[in-house]
C-alpha positions in Angstrom: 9.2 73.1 30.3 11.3 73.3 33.5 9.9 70.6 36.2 12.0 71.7 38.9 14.2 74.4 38.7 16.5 73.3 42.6 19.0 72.4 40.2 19.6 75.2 37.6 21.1 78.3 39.1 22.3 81.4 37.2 25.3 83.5 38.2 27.8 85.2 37.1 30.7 84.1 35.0 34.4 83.6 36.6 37.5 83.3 35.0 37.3 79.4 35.6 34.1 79.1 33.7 36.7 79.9 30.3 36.8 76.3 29.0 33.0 75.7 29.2 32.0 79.4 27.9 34.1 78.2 25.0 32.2 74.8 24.8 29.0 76.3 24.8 30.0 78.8 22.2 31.2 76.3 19.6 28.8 73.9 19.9 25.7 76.4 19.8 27.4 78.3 17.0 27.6 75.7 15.0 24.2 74.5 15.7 22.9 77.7 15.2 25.2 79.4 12.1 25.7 76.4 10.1 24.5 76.5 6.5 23.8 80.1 7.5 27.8 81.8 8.1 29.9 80.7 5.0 31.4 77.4 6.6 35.3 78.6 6.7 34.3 81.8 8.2 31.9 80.6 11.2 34.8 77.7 11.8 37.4 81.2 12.1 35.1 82.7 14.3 34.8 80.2 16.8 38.6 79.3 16.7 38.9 82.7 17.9 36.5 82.6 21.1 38.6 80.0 23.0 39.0 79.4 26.8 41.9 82.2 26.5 39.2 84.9 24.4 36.2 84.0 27.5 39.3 84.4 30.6 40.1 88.1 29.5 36.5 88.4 28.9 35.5 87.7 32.3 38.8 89.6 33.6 37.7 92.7 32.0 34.8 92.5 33.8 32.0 92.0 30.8 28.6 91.3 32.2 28.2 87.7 31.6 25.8 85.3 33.0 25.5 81.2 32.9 22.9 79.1 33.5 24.1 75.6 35.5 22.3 72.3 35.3 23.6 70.3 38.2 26.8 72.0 38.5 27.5 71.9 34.3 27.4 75.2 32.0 24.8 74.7 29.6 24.3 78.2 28.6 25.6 81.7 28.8 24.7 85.4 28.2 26.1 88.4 27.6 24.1 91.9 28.7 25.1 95.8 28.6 24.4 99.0 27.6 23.2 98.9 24.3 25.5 99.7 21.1 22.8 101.7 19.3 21.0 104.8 19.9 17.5 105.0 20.9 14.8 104.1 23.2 15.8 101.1 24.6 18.8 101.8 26.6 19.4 98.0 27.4 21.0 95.1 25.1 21.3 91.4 25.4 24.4 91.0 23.2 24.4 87.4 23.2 22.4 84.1 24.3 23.1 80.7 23.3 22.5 77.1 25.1 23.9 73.8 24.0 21.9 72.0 21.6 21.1 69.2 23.8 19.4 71.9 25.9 17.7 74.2 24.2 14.1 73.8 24.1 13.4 72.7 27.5 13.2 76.2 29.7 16.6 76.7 30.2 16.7 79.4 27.4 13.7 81.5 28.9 15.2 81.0 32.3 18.6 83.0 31.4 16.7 85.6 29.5 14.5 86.3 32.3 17.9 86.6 34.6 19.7 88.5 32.1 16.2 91.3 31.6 16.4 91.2 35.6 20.2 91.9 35.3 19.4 95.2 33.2 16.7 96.4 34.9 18.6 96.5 38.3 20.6 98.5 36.7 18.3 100.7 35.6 18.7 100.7 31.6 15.0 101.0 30.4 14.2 98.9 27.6 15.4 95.9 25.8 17.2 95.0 22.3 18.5 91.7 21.1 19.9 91.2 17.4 19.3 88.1 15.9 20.1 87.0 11.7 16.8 86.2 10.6 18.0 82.9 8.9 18.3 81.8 12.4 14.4 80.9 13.1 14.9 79.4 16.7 16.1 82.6 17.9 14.0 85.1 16.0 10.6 82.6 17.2 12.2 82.4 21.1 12.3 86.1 21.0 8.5 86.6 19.3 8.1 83.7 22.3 9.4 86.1 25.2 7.0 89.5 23.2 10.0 90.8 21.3 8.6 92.8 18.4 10.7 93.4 15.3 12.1 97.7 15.1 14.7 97.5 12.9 16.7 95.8 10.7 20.1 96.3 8.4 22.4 93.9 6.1 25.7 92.7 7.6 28.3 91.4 5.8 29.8 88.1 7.0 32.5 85.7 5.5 31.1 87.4 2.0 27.3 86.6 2.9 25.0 89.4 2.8 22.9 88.3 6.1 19.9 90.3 7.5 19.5 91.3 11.0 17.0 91.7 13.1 16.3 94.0 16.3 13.8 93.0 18.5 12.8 95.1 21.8 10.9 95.5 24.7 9.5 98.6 26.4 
């Protein structure tokens, strides 16, 4: 856990933050995807979300969030309305941290921010998908009282890979 948090601070992504939204991207995706995404395919995907993909990002003015540790990016998410119908009207579409700090508070931290985020603006109710394979995300999420309310089969690189939707009232 967090023993002070003076020097982690959570704002809002700029179009400088580019490089290290792609650094935190590629090295949590492959942390998290490997042996998971067909090798080739996760190593496409991630090409493909370079400083250049995270600047028009930001430009376009996608919700996106970081969590600093002493002035470094050592995590991002991304928030919205969400893309499916139903009760929860409010989606975290992405969270990640670097490896080296995942585990220690950070992760919880940005969530927290990123619910907060929602709420203000007044979308009731949360969803966050998440491939089952990946077990540190689907326990964090049991972890923050996510419960499971749907699922469906996505097909990635040629895999066949379960998701999972997990919500709060």
């Amino acid at each position: 856990m967090l023993e002070s948090r003076a020097s982690i601070k959570v704002r809002s992504g700029k179009p400088g933050d580019a490089k290290a939204l792609a650094g935190v991207f590629k090295q949590s995706w492959q942390q998290a995807y490997r042996g998971i995404i067909p090798h080739a395919h996760l190593e496409h995907m991630i090409s493909r979300r370079g400083p250049d993909w995270w600047r028009s990002s930001v430009r376009a003015g996608d919700t996106i969030l970081l969590v600093e540790l002493e002035g470094d990016v050592v995590g991002y998410a991304t928030t919205g309305t969400a893309r499916t119908r139903g009760p929860y009207q409010g989606e975290i579409y992405e969270i990640y941290m670097v490896p080296s700090h995942q585990g220690l508070g950070f992760g919880e931290h940005l969530f927290e921010a990123a619910r907060a985020g929602l709420d203000s603006r007044g979308l009731n109710g949360l969803l966050v998908w998440a491939l089952s394979e990946n077990t540190s995300a689907t326990d964090f999420y049991w972890r923050r009282g996510g419960r499971p309310v749907a699922k469906t089969i996505e097909h990635i690189g040629g895999a066949k890979l379960e998701k999972i939707a997990f919500a709060w009232q």
